[in-house]
DSSP file (Angstrom, degrees, kcal/mol; ACC not computed):
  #  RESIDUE AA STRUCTURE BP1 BP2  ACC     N-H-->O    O-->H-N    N-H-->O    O-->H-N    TCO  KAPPA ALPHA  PHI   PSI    X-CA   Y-CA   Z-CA
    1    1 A X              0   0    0      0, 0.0    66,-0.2     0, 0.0     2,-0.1   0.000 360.0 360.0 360.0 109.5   10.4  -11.7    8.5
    2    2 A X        -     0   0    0     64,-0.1     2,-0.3    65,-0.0    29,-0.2  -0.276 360.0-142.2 -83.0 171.5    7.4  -12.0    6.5
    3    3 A X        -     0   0    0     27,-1.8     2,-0.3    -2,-0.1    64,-0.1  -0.928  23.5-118.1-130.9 146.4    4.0   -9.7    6.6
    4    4 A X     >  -     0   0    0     -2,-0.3     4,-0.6     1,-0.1     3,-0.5  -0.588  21.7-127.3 -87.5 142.8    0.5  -11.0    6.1
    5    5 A X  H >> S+     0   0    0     -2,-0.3     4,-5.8     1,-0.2     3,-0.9   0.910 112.5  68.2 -48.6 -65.2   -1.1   -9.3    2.8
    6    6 A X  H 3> S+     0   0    0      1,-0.2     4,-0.8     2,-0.2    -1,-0.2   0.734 100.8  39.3 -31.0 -42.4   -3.8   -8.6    5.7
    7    7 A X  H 3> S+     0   0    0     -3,-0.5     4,-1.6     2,-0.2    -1,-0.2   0.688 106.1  59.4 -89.3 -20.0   -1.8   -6.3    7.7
    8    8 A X  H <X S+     0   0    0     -3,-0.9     4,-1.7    -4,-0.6    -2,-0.2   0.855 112.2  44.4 -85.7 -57.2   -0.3   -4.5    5.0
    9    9 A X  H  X S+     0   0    0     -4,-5.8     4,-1.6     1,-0.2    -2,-0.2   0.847 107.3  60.6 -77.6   2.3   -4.1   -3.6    4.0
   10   10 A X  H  X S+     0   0    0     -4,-0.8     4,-3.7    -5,-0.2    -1,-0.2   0.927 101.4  48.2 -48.9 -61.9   -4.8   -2.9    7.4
   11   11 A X  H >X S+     0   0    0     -4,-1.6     4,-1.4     2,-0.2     3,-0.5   0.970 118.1  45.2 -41.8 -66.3   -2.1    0.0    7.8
   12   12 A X  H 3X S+     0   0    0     -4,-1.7     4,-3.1     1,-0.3    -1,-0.2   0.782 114.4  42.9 -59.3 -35.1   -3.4    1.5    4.6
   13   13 A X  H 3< S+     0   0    0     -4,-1.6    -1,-0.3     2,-0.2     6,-0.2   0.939 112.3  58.9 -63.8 -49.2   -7.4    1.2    5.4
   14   14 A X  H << S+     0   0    0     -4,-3.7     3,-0.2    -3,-0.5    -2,-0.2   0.874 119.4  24.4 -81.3 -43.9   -6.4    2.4    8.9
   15   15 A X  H  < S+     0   0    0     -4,-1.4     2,-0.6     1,-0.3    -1,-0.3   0.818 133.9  46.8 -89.2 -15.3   -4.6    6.1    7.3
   16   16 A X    ><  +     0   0    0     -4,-3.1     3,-0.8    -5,-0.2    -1,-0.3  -0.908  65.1 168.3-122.6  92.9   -7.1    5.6    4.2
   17   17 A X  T 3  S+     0   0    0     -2,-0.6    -1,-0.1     1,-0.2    -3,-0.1   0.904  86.7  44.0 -70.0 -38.0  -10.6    4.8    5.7
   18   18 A X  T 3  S+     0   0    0      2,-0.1    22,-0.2    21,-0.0    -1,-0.2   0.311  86.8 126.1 -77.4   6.2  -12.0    5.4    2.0
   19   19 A X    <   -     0   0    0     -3,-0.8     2,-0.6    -6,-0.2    20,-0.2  -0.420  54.9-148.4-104.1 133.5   -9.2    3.4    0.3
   20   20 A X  E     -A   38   0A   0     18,-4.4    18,-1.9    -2,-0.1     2,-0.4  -0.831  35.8-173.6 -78.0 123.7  -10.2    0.3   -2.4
   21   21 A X  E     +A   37   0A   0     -2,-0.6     2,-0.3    16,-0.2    16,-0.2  -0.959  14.9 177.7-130.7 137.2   -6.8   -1.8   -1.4
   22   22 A X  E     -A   36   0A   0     14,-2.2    14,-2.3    -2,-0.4     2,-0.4  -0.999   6.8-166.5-140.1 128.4   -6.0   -4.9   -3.3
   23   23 A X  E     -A   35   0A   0     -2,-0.3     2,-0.4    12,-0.2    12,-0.2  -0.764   9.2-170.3-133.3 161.1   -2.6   -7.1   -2.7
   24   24 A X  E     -A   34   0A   0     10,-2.1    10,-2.0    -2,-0.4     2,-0.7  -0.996  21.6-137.4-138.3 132.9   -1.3   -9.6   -4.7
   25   25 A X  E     -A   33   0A   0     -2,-0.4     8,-0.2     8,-0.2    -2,-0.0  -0.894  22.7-167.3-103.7 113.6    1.9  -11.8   -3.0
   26   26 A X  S    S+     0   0    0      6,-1.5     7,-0.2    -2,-0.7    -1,-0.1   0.871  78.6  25.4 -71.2 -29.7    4.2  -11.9   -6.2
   27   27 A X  S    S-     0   0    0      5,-1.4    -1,-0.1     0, 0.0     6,-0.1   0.713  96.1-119.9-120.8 -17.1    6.4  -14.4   -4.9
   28   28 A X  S    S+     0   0    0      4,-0.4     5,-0.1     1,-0.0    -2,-0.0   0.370  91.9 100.9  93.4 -15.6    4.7  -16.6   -2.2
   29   29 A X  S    S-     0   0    0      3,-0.3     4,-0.1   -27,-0.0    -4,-0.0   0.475  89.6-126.4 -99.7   4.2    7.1  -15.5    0.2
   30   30 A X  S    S+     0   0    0      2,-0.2   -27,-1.8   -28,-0.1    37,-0.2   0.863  98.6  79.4  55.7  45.6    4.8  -12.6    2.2
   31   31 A X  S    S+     0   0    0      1,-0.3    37,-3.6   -29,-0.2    36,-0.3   0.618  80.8  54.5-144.4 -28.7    8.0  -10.2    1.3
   32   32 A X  E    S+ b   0  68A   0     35,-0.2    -6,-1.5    34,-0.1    -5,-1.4  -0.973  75.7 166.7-126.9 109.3    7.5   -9.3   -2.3
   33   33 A X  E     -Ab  25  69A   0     35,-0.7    37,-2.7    -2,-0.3     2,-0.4  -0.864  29.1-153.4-130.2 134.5    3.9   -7.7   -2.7
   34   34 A X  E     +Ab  24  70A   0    -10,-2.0   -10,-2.1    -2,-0.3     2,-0.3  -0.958  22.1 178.5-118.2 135.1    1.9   -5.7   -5.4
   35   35 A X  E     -Ab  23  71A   0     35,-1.4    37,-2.2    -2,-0.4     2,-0.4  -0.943  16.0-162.0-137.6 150.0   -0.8   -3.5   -4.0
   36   36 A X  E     -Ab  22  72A   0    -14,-2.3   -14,-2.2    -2,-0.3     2,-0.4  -0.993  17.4-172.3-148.6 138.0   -3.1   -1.2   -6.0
   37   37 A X  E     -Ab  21  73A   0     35,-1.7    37,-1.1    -2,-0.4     2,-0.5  -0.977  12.8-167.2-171.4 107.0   -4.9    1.3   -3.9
   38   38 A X  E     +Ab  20  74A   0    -18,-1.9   -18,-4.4    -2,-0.4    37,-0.2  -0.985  16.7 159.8-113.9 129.3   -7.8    4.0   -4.7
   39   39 A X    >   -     0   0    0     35,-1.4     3,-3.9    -2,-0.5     4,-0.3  -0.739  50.1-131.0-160.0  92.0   -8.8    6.8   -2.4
   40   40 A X  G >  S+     0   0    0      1,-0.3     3,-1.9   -22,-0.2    -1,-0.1   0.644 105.1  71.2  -7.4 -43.5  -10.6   10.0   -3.1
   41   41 A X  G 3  S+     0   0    0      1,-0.2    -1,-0.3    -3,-0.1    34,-0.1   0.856  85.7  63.2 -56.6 -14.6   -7.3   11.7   -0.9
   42   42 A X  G X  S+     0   0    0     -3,-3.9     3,-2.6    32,-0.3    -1,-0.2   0.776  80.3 126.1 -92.1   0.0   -5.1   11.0   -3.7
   43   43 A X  T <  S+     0   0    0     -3,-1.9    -1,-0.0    -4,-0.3    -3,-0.0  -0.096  88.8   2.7 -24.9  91.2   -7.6   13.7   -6.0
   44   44 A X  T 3  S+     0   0    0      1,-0.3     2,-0.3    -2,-0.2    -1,-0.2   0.820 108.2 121.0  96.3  14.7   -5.4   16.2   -7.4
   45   45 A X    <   -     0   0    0     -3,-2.6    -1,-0.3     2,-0.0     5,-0.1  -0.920  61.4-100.0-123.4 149.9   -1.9   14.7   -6.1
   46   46 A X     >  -     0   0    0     -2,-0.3     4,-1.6     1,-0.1     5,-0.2  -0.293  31.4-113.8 -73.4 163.1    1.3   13.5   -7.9
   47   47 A X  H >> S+     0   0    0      1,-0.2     3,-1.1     2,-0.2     4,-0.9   0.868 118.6  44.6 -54.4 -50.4    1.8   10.3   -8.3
   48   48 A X  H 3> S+     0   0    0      1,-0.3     4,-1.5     2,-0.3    -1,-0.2   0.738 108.3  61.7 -44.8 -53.6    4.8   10.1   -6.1
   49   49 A X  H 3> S+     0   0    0      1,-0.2     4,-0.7     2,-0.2    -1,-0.3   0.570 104.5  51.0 -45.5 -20.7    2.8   12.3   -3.4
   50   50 A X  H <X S+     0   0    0     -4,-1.6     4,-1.1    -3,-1.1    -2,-0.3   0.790 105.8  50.2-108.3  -8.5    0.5    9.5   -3.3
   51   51 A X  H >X S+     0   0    0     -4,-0.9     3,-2.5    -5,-0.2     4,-1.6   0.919 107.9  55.5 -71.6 -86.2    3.0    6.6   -2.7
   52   52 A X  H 3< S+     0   0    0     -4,-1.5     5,-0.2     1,-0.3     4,-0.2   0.538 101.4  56.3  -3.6 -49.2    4.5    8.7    0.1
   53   53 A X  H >X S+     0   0    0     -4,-0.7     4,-2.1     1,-0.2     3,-1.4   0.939 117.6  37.6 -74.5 -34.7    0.9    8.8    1.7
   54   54 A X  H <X S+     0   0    0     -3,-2.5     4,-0.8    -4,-1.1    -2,-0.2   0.740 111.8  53.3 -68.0 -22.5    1.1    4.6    1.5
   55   55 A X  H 3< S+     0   0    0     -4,-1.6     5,-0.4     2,-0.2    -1,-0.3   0.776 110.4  47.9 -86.2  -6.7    4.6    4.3    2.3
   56   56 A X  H X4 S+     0   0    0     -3,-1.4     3,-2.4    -5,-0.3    -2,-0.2   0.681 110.7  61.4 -97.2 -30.7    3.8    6.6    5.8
   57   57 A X  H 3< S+     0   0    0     -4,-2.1    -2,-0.2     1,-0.2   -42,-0.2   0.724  97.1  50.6 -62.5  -7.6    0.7    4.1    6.2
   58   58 A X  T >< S-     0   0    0     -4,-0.8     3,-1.0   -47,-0.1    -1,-0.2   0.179 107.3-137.0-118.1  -7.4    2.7    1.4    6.4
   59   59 A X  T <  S-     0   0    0     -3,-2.4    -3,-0.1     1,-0.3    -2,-0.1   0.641  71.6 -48.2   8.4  96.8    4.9    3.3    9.5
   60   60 A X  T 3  S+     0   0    0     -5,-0.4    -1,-0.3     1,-0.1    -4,-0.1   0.386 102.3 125.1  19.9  61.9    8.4    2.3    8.3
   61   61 A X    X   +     0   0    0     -3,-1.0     3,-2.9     3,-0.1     5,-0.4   0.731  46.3 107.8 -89.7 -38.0    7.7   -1.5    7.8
   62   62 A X  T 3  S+     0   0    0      1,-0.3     5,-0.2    -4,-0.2     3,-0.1   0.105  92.2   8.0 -19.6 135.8    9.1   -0.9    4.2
   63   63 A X  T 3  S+     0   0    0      3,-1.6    -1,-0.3     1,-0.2     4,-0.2   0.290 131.7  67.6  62.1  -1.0   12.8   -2.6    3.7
   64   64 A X  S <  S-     0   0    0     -3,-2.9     2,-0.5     2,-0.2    -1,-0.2   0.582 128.4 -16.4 -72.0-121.2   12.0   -4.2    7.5
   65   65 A X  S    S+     0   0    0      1,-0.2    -3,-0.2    -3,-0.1    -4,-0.1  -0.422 135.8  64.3 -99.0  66.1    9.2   -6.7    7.3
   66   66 A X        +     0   0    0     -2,-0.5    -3,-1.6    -5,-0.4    -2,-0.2  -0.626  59.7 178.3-165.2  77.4    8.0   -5.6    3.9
   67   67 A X        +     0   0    0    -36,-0.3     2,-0.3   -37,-0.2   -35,-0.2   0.932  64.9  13.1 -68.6 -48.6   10.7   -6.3    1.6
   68   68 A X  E     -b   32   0A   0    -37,-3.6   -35,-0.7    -6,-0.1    -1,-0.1  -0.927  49.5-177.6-135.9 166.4    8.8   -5.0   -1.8
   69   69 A X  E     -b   33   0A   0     -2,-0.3     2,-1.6   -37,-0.1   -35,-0.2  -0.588   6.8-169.1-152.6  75.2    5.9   -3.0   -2.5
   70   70 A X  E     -b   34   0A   0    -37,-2.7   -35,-1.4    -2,-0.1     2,-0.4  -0.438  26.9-158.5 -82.1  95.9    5.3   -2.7   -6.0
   71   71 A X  E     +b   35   0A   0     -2,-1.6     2,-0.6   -37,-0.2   -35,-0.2  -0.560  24.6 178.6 -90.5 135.2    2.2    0.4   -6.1
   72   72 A X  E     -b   36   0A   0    -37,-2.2   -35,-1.7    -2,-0.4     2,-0.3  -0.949  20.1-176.9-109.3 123.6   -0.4    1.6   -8.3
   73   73 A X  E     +b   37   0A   0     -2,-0.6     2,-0.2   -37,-0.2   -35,-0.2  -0.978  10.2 164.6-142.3 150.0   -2.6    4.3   -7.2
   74   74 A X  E     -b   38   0A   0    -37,-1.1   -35,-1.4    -2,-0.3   -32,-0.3  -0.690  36.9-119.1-143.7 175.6   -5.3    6.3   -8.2
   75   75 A X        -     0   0    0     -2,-0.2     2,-0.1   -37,-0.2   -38,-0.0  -0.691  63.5 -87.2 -99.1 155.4   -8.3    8.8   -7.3
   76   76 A X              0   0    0     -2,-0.2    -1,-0.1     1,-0.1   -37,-0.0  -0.415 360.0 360.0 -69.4 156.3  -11.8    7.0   -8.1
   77   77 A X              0   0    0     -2,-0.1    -1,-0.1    -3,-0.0     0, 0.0   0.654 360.0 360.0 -86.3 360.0  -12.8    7.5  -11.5
């Protein structure tokens, strides 16, 4: 079961109104995805704390129909 690159920034835009979200399909296959993701919330959070807030946006398509998610995240500079 693949996921559109669209829906996957949907989720995120949707819990992160503010968020720059940029997806890259690594494989062609809509299943293995790199996504890079800036949002003023992640100000002052660990890195790990700020994958969690993407991995809740995404409301537990991860290892379903979202096979990989390779993330980079930041605060704006």
């Amino acid at each position: 079961m693949a996921m559109p690159a669209t829906e996957i920034e949907a989720l995120i835009k949707s819990a992160l109104p503010d968020a720059r979200v940029s997806i890259d399909d690594l494989a062609g296959d809509g299943d293995h995805y790199a996504a890079t993701v800036v949002s003023e919330a992640f100000r002052g959070l660990s890195r790990v704390k700020q994958h969690q807030i993407v991995y809740a946006a995404l409301q537990g398509r991860m290892g379903g129909e979202l096979h990989a998610l390779a993330l980079q995240t930041s605060a704006p500079e």
